[in-house]
Every structure is written in structure tokens, then in C-alpha cells.
C-alpha positions as CSV (number, residue, x, y, z in Angstrom):
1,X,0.0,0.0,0.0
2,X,1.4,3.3,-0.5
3,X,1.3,5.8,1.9
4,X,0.5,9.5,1.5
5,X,-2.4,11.9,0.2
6,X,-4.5,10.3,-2.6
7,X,-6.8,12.2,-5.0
8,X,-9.7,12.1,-3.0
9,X,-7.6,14.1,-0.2
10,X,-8.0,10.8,2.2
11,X,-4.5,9.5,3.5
12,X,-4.0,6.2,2.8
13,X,-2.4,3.6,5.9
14,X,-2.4,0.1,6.9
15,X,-5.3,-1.5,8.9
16,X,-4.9,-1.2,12.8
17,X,-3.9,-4.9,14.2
18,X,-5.4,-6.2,16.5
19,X,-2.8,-6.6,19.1
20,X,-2.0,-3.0,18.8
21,X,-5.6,-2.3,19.1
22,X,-5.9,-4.7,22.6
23,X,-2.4,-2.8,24.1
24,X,-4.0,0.2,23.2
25,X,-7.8,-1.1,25.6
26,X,-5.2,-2.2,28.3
27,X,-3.3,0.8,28.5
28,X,-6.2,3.3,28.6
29,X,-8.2,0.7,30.8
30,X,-5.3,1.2,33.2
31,X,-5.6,4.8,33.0
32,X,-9.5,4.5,33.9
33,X,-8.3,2.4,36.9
34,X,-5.9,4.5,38.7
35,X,-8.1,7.8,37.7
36,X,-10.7,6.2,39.7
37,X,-8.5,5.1,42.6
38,X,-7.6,8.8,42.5
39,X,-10.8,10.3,42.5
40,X,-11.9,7.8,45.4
41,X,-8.8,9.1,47.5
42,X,-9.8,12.4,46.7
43,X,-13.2,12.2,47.6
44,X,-12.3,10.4,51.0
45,X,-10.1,13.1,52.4
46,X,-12.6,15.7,50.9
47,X,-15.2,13.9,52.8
48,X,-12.1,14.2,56.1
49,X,-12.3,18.0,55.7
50,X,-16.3,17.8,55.7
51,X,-16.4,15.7,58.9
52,X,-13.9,18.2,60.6
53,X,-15.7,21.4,59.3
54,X,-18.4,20.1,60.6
55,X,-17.9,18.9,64.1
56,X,-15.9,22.8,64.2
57,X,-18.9,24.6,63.5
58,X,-20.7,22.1,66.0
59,X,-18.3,23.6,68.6
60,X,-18.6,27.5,67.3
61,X,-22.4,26.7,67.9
62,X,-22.1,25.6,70.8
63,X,-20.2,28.1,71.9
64,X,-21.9,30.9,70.9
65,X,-25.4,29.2,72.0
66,X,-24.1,29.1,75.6
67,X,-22.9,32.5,75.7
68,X,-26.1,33.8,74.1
69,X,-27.1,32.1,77.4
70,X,-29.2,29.7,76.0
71,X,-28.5,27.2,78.7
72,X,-26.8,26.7,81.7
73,X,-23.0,25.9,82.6
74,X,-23.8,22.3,83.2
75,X,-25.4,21.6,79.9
76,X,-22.4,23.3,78.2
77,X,-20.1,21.0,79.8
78,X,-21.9,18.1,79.0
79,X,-21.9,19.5,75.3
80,X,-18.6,20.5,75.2
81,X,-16.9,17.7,76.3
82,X,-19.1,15.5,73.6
83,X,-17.8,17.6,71.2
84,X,-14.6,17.8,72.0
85,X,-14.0,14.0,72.1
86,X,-15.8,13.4,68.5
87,X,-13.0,16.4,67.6
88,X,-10.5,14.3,68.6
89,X,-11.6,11.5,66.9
90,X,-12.5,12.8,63.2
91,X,-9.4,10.6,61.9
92,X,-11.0,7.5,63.2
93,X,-14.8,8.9,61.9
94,X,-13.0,9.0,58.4
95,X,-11.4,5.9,58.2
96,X,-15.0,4.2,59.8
97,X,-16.9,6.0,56.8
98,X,-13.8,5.8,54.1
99,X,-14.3,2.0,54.6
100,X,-17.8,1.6,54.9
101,X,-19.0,-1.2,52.5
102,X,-22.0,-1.3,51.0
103,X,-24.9,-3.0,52.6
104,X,-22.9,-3.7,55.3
105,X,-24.4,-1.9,59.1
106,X,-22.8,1.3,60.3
107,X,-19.8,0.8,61.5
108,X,-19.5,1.1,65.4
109,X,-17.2,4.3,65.5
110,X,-19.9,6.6,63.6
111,X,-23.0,5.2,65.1
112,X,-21.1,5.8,68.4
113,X,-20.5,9.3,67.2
114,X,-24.2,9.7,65.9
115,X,-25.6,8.7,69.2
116,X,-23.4,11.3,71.1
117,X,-24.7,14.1,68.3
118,X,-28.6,13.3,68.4
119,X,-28.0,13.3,72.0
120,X,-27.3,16.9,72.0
121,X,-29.7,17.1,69.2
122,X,-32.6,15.8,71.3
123,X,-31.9,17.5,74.1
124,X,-31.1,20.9,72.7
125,X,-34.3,21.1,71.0
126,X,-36.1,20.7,74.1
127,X,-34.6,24.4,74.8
128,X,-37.0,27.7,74.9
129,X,-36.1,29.2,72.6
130,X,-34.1,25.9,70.9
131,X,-30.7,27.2,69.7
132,X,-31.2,27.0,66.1
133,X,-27.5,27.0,65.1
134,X,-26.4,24.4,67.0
135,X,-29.4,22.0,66.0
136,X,-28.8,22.9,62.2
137,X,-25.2,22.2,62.4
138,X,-25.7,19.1,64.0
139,X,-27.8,18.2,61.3
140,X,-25.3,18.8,58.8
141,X,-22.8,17.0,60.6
142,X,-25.1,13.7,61.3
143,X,-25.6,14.0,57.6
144,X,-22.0,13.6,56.5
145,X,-21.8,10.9,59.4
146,X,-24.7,9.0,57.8
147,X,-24.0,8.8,54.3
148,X,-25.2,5.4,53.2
149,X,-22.2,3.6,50.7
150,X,-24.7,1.8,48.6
């Protein structure tokens, strides 16, 4: 076959074969692999910020709930230190949810960690008036914490 422009302006070339056709489906198939390996690690430390941004603006609610005196200094102890310790734990909540199968039950570190936030939750919104910053930004948070993998 000869090579080069022919009359009709379409370049002539030799057929494809097909084992460069199959290296060429491996290699991009390879590609696909580690781009979604990528975007998976990607989207579990995203999901790490998200945890900690939320259990921080937890804490800021809190915070600013208590000194808007919406309760007293023993409630705010008890919320504080709950908050704290799920602080000091948002590496572990991350790894629980990072490796959370599908159909498989919560893992025991989050639902821990969702108990201890409802907690507040329930017993915040008992409150007159209920702090409405701090119950919205536990919702968030319980969100992120409850994200089903399925």
C-alpha cells in the first residue's frame, strides 16, 4: 500500500492490528483504573475535611449558643466535652466512613458518634427558645456521618 495523500484528499495507511488495538484497551483501561483510585482518594479526604468542618462549626455553635445564654453551665459542659471527644476523633470517623462497604451496618465508631450528636440534638431542642444554630449544624454533621455507601 502506498502511503500518502490520494486524489480524493484521504490519506492512505495500513489497517490497525489487532494486538496494537488490545495494548492500546489495556493501556487506557489502566488509565481509567488508577483515575478512579484517584478520585476515590480524593473524595475520602474531601469527605475528612467535611467531617472536621463540621464537628468545628458544632463547637462554634455551641459556643456561641451558651454564651447567648441559652442554657446553663452544666449543659455546656456536658456539650462541650461530647464535642470535643468526636473532635479528637474525626481521623477515626473518616477511616469508619472511608471503609464503609455497601450493605454492610454502620460501622460502630460513627454510630457511636451519631448517638453522642442526636444526643445533643434531642436534648437541645427541648430548649426555649431551641438554639437553632447548633441543631442545624448538627444536622449537617449527622448527615456527613450517615451517608449510606450503597
Amino acid at each position: 500500500m502506498e502511503k500518502g495523500p490520494r486524489i480524493d484528499g484521504t490519506i492512505m495507511t495500513r489497517p490497525l492490528s489487532p494486538r496494537l488495538i488490545t495494548g492500546c484497551t489495556l493501556i487506557l483501561m489502566a488509565f481509567g483504573f488508577a483515575s478512579c483510585a484517584a478520585n476515590n482518594y480524593r473524595r475520602t479526604i474531601a469527605q475528612h475535611g467535611a467531617i472536621s468542618d463540621a464537628l468545628i462549626a458544632v463547637q462554634k455553635a455551641e459556643l456561641q449558643a451558651f454564651a447567648s445564654q441559652a442554657y446553663d453551665a452544666a449543659r455546656h459542659q456536658r456539650y462541650e466535652g461530647t464535642i470535643k471527644t468526636l473532635i479528637t476523633q474525626r481521623g477515626r470517623l473518616n477511616d469508619a466512613l472511608a471503609g464503609w462497604a455497601a450493605g454492610q451496618p454502620m460501622p460502630p465508631a460513627l454510630s457511636q458518634a451519631v448517638d453522642r450528636l442526636h444526643g445533643i440534638l434531642t436534648d437541645a431542642a427541648t430548649l426555649n427558645p431551641p438554639p437553632g444554630l447548633l441543631l442545624s449544624s448538627i444536622e449537617q454533621a449527622l448527615g456527613l456521618l450517615t451517608i449510606n455507601p450503597a
